[in-house]
N, C-alpha and C positions, 0 to 999 in steps of 0.2 A: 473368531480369535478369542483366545482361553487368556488370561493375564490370572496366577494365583500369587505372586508377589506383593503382601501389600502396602510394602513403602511405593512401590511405580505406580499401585492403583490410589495411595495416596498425594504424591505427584501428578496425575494426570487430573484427579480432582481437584490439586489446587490452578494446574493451569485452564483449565476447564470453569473454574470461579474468576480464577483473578489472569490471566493472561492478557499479555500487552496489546496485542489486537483481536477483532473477531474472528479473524483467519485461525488462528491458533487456538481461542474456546471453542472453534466449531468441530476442529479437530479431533482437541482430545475429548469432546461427549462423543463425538462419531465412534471414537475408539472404547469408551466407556462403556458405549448403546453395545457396539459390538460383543462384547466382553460379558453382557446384559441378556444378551440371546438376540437380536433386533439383527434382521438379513441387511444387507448391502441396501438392496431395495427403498425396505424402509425406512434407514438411514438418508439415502438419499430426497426420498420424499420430504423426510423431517426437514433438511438442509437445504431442498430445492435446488440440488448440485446434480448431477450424474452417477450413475453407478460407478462409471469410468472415475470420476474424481476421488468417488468412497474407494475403492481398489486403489489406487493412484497412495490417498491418505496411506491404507494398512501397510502397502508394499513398502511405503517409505518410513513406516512406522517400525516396521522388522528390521530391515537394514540399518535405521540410524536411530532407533529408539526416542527415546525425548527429544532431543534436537530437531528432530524431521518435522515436530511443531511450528518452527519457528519460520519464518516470513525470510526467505533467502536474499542476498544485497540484489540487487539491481535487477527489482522487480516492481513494474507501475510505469508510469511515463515519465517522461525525462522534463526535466525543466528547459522551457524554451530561451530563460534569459539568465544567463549566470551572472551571478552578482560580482565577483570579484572583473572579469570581464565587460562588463555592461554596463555597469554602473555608472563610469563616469561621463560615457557618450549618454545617456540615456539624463544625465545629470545638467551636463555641458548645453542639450537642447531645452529643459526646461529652465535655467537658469537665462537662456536669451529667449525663449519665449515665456513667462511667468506664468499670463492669463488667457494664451493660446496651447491650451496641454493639448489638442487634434494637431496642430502645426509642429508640434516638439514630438509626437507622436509618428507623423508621414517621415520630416526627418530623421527617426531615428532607424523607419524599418528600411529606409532609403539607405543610408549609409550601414547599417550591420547586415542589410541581406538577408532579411529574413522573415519570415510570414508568423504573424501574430496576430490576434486578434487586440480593438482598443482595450476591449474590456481585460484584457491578460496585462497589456501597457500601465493601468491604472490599479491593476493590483500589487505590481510590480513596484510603482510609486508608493504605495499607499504600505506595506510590506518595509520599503526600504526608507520610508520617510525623505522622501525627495519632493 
């Protein structure tokens, strides 16, 4: 990949320094390294991803240019306990068990139906100050 623009080659160095997550710095040096002479291969080595993922990067780099940096919505795992939904049952069981958070805990995966770990329970307090 040839890049002779160097406003873009100076955009992809700033998101390559300062970019919101590592997904997006890994990116644009991959693009960089490319641009640098450095094969697919190599790249991947550097990044410890796949050739398939560096391909993956450039393909999506041509088609959507900058943008195809960035970290697309509803991607990672889902939150098991939503706050506006959960809260108050989740509220309601430690407020009648205070000093039994295991007993406010069984009841709560009892009554919402749903498989969580304690340790997920107690962050979810501790998160929402319950």
């Amino acid at each position: 990949m040839t890049i002779t623009d160097k406003q873009i080659l100076k955009q992809l160095t700033e998101y390559k320094n300062n970019g919101q997550t590592k997904q997006e710095r890994a990116r644009a040096h991959a693009i960089l390294l490319s641009n640098n002479g450095k094969t697919a291969k190599e790249i991947a080595e550097i990044f410890a991803v796949t050739q398939r993922s560096v391909f993956g990067w450039f393909k999506d780099y041509k088609e959507d240019g900058l943008s195809s940096l960035k970290c697309k919505d509803g991607r990672g795992r889902k939150r098991i306990l939503d706050e506006d939904a959960h809260k108050a049952i989740i509220k309601k069981h430690i407020e009648d068990y205070p000093h039994q958070p295991k007993q406010a805990y069984a009841l709560t995966i009892e009554e919402l139906k749903i498989a969580m770990s304690y340790d997920t329970f107690k962050r979810f307090l501790k998160r929402h100050s319950i």
